[in-house]
C-alpha positions in Angstrom: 96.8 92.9 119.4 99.2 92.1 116.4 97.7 90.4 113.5 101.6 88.2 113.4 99.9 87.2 117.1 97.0 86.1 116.5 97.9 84.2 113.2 100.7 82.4 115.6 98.0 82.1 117.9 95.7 80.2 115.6 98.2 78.1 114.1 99.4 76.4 117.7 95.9 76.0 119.3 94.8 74.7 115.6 98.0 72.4 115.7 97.6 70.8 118.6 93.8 70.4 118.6 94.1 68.3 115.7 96.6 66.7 117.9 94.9 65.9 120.5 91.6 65.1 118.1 93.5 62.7 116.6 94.4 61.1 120.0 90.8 60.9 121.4 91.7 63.5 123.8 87.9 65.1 123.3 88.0 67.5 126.0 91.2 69.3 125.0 90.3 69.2 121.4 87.2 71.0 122.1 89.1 73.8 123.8 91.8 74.7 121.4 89.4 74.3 118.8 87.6 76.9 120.3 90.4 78.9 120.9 91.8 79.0 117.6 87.8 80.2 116.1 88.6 82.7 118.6 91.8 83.9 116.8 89.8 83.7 114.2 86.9 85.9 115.2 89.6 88.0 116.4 91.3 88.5 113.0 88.5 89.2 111.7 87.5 92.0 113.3 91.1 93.7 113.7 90.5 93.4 109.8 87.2 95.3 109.7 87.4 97.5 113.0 91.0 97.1 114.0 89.4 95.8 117.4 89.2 92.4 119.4 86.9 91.8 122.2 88.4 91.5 125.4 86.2 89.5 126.9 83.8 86.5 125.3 81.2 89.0 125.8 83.1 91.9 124.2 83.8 89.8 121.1 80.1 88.3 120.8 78.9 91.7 120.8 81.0 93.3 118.2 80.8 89.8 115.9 77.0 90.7 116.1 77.2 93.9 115.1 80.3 93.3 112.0 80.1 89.5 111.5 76.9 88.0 112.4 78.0 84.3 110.0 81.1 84.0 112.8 78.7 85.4 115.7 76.2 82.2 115.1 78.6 80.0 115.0 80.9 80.9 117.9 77.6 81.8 119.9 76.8 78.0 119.2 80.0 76.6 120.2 80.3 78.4 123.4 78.6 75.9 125.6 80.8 72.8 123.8 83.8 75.2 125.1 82.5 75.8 128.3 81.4 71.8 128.7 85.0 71.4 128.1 85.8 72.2 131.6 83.6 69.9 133.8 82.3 67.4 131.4 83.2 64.9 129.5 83.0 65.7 125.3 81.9 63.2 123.1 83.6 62.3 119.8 80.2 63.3 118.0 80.4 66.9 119.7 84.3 67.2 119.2 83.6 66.7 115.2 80.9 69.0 115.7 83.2 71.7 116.7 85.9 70.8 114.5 83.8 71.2 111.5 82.3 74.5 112.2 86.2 76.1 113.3 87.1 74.5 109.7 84.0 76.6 108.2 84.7 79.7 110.5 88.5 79.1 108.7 87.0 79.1 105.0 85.1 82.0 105.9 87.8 84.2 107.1 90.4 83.1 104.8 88.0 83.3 102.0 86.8 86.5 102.5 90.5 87.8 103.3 91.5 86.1 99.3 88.3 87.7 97.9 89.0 91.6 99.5 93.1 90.8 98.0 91.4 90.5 94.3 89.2 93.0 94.7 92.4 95.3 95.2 94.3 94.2 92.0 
């Protein structure tokens, strides 16, 4: 998997589950949201492995073993995700899981800005 695809990626499901956030659309908020962390995870580890899990259960075990910060908090949002589907998600749990996709964003792009001085 590309990083240009997974960046794209993250930018649509990131777009329009602010969209649909903003439009009390809960359970599709909570989807995309956890879609895009999955980009996320997913950039990550391309980054420091050049590999993606190809599974949920693929990725969780190689964020445990290279990124254990996004492996707690994708490990916690799982069920929200999986709620998604057959519930219905509250506006408390949708800014749950918007917050921690915002801190799973700092992390990545954080770490990405401190390897880019570390090279000048």
């Amino acid at each position: 998997m590309k990083k240009e695809v997974i960046l794209k990626n993250y930018d649509e499901y990131s777009e329009i589950a602010n969209y649909a956030f903003n439009n009390k659309k809960y359970n599709a908020a909570v989807t995309l949201y956890y879609k895009s962390l999955v980009e996320l995870c997913d950039l990550n580890l391309l980054k420091k492995i050049n590999k993606v899990g190809a599974t949920h259960t693929e990725r969780f075990n190689l964020l445990k073993n290279f990124d254990p910060e996004l492996y707690r908090i994708s490990s916690k949002l799982f069920r929200f995700y999986r709620d998604s589907y057959s519930k219905e998600i509250s506006p408390v749990v949708a800014k749950l899981v918007k917050e921690n996709v915002e801190k799973a964003k700092r992390i990545v792009f954080e770490k990405k800005d401190k390897e880019l001085d570390k090279e000048e």
